[in-house]
N, C-alpha and C positions, 0 to 999 in steps of 0.2 A: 226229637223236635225241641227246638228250643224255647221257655219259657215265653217270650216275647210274639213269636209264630203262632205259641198254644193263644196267647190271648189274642191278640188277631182275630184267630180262627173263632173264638169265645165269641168275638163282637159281630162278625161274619152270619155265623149259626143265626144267633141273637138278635141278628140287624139292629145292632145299638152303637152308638157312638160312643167314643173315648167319654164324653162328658156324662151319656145315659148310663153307661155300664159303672163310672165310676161314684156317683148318685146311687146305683143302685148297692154300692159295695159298702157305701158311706164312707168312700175316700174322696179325697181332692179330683182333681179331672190331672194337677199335675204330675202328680205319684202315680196314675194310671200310665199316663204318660212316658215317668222317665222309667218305670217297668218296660213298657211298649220298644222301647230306645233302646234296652239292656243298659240305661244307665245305673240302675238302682237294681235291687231283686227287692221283692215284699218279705214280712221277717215269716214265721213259721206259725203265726195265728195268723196273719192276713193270708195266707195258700188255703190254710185249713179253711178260712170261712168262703176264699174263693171258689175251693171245692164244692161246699155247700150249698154253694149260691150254683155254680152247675148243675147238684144230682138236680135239686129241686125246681129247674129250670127248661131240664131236656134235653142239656146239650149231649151230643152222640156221648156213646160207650168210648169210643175209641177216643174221643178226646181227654175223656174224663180219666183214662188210664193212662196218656201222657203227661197230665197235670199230678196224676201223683207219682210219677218216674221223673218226671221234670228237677232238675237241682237251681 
C-alpha cells in the first residue's frame, strides 16, 4: 500500500481531517497534504513520530505494519 492510501486510511480509522490529523502531528495541514498527493514523502523522524502517533492512538495492526513497510 502506498504511503498516501496508508494515510487516508489513518484519517478514515481516526475520523479526522487533513487539518485535525495534521494539528495533531504538529505539521502544517499543507505537508499533510502534499503527503496525501504523493507530492512530498515526510523525512524519516516525521514516519517515526507518525508511527507513534498510531500505536498510541489504536489505529489497526495491520495498518500500522504497512506504515513501517511503507517507503
Amino acid at each position: 500500500m502506498a504511503l498516501a492510501e496508508i494515510l487516508k486510511t489513518i484519517r478514515k480509522e481516526l475520523n479526522l481531517t487533513q487539518e485535525l490529523l495534521a494539528r495533531d502531528l504538529n505539521i502544517s495541514f499543507s505537508t499533510l497534504n502534499r503527503w496525501e498527493n504523493s507530492r512530498t514523502v515526510p523525512s524519516r523522524l516525521a514516519r517515526m513520530r507518525l508511527l507513534d502517533y498510531c500505536i498510541k492512538n489504536g489505529v489497526s495492526a495491520e495498518i500500522v505494519s504497512e506504515l513501517e513497510r511503507a517507503k
